[in-house]
C-alpha positions as CSV (number, residue, x, y, z in Angstrom):
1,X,23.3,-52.8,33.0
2,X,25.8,-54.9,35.1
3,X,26.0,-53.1,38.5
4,X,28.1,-53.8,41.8
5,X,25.9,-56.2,43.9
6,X,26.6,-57.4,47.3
7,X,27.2,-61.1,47.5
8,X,28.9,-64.2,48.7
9,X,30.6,-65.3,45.4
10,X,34.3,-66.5,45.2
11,X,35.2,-62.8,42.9
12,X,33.4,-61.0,46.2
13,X,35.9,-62.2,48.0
14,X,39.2,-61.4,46.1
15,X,41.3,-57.7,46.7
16,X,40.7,-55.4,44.2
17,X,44.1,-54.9,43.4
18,X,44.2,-59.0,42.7
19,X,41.1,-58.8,40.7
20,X,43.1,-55.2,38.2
21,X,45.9,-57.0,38.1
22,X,44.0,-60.3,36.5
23,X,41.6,-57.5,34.7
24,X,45.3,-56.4,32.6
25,X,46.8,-59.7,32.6
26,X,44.0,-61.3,31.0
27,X,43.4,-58.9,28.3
28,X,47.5,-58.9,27.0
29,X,46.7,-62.4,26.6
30,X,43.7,-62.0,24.6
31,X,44.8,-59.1,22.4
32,X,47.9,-61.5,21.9
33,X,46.7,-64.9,21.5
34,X,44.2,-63.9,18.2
35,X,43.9,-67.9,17.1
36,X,41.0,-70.4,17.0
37,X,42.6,-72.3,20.2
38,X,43.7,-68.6,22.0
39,X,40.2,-67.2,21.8
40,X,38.7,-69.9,22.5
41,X,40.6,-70.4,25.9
42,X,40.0,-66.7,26.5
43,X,36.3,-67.3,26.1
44,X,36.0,-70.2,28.1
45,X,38.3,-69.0,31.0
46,X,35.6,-65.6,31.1
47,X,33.0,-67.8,31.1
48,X,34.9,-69.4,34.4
49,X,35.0,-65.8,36.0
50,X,31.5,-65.1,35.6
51,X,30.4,-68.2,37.2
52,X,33.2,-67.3,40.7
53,X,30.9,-63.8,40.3
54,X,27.6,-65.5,40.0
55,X,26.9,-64.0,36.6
56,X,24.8,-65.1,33.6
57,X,26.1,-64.4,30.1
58,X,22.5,-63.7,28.8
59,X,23.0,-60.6,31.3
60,X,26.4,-59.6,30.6
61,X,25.0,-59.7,26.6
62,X,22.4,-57.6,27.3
63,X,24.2,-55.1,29.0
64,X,27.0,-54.5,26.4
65,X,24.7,-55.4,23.4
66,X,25.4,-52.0,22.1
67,X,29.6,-52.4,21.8
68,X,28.7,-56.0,20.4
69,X,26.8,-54.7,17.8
70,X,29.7,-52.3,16.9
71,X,31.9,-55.3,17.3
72,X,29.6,-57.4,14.8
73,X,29.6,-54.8,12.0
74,X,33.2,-54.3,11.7
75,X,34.1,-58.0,9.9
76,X,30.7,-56.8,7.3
77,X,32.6,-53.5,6.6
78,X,36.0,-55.3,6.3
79,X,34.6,-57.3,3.4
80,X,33.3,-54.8,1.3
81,X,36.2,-53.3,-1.5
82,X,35.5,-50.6,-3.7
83,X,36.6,-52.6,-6.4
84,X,36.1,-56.3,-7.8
85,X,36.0,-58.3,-6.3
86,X,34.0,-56.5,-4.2
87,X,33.6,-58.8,-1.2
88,X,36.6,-59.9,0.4
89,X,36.0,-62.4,2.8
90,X,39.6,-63.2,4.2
91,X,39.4,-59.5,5.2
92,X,35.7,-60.1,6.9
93,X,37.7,-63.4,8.8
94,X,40.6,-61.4,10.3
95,X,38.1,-58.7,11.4
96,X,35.8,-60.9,13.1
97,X,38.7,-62.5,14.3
98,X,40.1,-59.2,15.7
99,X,36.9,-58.4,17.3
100,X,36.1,-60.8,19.2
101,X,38.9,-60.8,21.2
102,X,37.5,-57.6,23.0
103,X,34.3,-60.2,24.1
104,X,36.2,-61.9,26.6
105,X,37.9,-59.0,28.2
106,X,34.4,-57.5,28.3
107,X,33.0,-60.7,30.1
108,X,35.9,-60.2,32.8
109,X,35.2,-56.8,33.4
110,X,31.6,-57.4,34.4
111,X,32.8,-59.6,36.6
112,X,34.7,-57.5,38.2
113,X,32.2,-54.5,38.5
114,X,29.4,-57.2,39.5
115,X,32.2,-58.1,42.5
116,X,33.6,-55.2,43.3
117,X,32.2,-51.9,45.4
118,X,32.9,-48.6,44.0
119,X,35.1,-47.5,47.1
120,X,37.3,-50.1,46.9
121,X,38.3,-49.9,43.6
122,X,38.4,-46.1,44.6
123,X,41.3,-47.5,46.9
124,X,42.9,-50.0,44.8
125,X,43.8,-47.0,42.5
126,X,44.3,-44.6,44.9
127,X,47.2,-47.0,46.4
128,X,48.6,-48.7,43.4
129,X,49.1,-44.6,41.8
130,X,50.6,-42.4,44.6
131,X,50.4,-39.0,45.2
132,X,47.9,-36.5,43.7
133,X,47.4,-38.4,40.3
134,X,46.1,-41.5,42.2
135,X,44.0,-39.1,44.2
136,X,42.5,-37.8,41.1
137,X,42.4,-41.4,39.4
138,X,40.7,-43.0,41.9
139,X,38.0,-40.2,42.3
140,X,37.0,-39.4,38.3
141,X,36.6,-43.2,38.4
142,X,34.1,-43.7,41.0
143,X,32.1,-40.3,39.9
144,X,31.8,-42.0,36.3
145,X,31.3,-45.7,37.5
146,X,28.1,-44.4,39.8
147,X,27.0,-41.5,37.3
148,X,27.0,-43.3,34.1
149,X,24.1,-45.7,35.6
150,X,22.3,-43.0,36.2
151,X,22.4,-41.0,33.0
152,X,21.6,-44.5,31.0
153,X,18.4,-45.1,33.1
154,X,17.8,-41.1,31.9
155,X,17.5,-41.8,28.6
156,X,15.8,-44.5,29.1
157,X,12.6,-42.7,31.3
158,X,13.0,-40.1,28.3
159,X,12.5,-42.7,25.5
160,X,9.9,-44.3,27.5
161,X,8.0,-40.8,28.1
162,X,8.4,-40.1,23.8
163,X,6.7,-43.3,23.3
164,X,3.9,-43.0,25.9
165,X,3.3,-39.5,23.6
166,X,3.1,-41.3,20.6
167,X,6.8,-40.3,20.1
168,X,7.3,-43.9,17.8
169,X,5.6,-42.3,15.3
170,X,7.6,-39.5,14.5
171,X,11.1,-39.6,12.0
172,X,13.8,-41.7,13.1
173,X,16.0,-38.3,12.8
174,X,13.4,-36.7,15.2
175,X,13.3,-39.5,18.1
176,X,17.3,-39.2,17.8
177,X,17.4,-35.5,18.0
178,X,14.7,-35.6,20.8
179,X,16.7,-38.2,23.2
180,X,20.0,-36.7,22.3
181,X,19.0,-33.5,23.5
182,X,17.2,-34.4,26.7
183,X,19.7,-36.7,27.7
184,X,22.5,-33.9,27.1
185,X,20.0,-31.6,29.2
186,X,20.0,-34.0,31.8
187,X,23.5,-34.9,31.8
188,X,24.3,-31.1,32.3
189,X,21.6,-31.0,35.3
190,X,23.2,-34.0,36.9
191,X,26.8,-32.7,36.9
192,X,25.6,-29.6,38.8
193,X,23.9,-31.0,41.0
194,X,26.5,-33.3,41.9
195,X,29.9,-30.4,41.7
196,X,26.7,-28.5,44.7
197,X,26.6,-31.9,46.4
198,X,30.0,-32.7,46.8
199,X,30.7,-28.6,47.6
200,X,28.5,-29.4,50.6
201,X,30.1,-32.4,51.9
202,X,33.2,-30.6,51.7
203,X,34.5,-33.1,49.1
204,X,38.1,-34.0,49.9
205,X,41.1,-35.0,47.8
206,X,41.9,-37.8,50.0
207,X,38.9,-39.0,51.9
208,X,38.8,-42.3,54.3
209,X,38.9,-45.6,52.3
210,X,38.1,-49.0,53.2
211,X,41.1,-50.8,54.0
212,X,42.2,-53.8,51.9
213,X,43.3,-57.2,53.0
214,X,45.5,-58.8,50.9
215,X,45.6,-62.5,51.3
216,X,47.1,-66.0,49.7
217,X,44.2,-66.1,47.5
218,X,44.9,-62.6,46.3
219,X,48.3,-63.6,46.0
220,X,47.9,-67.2,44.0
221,X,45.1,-64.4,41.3
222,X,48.3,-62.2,41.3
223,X,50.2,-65.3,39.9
224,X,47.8,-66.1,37.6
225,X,47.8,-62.5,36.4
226,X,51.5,-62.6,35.7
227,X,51.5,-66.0,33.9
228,X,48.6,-64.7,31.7
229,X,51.3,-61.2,31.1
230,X,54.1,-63.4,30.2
231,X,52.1,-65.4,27.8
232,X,51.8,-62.7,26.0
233,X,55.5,-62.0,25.5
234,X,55.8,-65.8,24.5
């Protein structure tokens, strides 16, 4: 799973206002530009922000290899008609076509979480949404971006004890049923012990953030961000 690390890397040192505002600009222009030629600048300009984070794609690709899989099926269930001729494969084209545009926007976004501490996008929100809905914004999204590392590496000490019990042997239905259910169990045990935690740090509304700098460089991503926006209405 991609995680925020601490580093040196040219994304480290962007705002995090710069780095949403690229994060929306980039993915009008991918969910516009569907072509050969626009999806293949798409993916080569996410390959460019995973390099300024310090990223490998072999990691990004195991980390979402479960939404890719999704992505892979859809063109195999686009081809298939009830009738004759029973594969269509213009269909299966246009899907896989459609869905690959979401790869690049996921690349970006790894970048971004890779660069990006959980507080400060806390702020970015907080200051780009005023008032109580920003409040809110800003908190629900740094509760899920720290809790939903946790409940994956759950399931996965929950798989790893079924399988240590000889759990591999038993029905496909029953390993599902069997990680569902502890990881639901878990999930419910995490959430209250976090509403206790956050009861006794007196968990406030609007807390002290980090400040944010915004600089030229911030400024020339901003830029960017807008040109890759208007492309879209081109």
């Amino acid at each position: 799973m991609v995680t925020y690390e601490p580093g040196s890397s040219l994304a480290h040192g962007f705002d995090p206002r710069a780095k949403l505002a690229f994060q929306g600009g980039f993915a009008a222009a991918a969910f516009t530009h569907v072509s050969v030629r626009g999806l293949a600048a798409a993916t080569l300009l996410a390959l460019a922000v995973l390099a300024t984070a310090r990223l490998s794609l072999r990691r990004v690709l195991a980390a979402f290899r479960f939404p890719l899989v999704l992505l892979a099926l859809a063109p195999v269930f686009a081809a298939i008609q009830v009738g004759p001729p029973w594969i269509d494969l213009d269909a299966a084209v246009e899907s896989a076509r459609l869905s690959y545009r979401v790869v690049p926007v996921l690349l970006v976004s790894a970048a971004y979480v890779r660069s990006t501490p959980v507080r400060e996008s806390r702020a970015a929100l907080q200051r780009l949404v005023p008032g109580k809905p920003g409040r809110v914004l800003g908190a629900g999204v740094a509760i899920v971006i720290r809790f939903f590392p946790v409940l994956v590496a759950d399931l996965r000490r929950i798989r790893a004890a079924m399988t240590a019990r000889l759990g591999g042997e038993r029905p496909l239905s029953d390993r599902m049923r069997i990680v569902a259910l502890g990881g639901v169990e878990r999930a419910f045990d995490r959430a209250d012990r976090l509403a206790l935690a956050l009861r006794a740090r007196c968990f406030a509304w609007n807390p002290t953030l980090p400040a944010l700098a915004f600089r030229r460089r911030d400024g020339a991503l901003c830029l960017a961000s807008a040109a890759l926006a208007l492309s879209s209405l081109i």
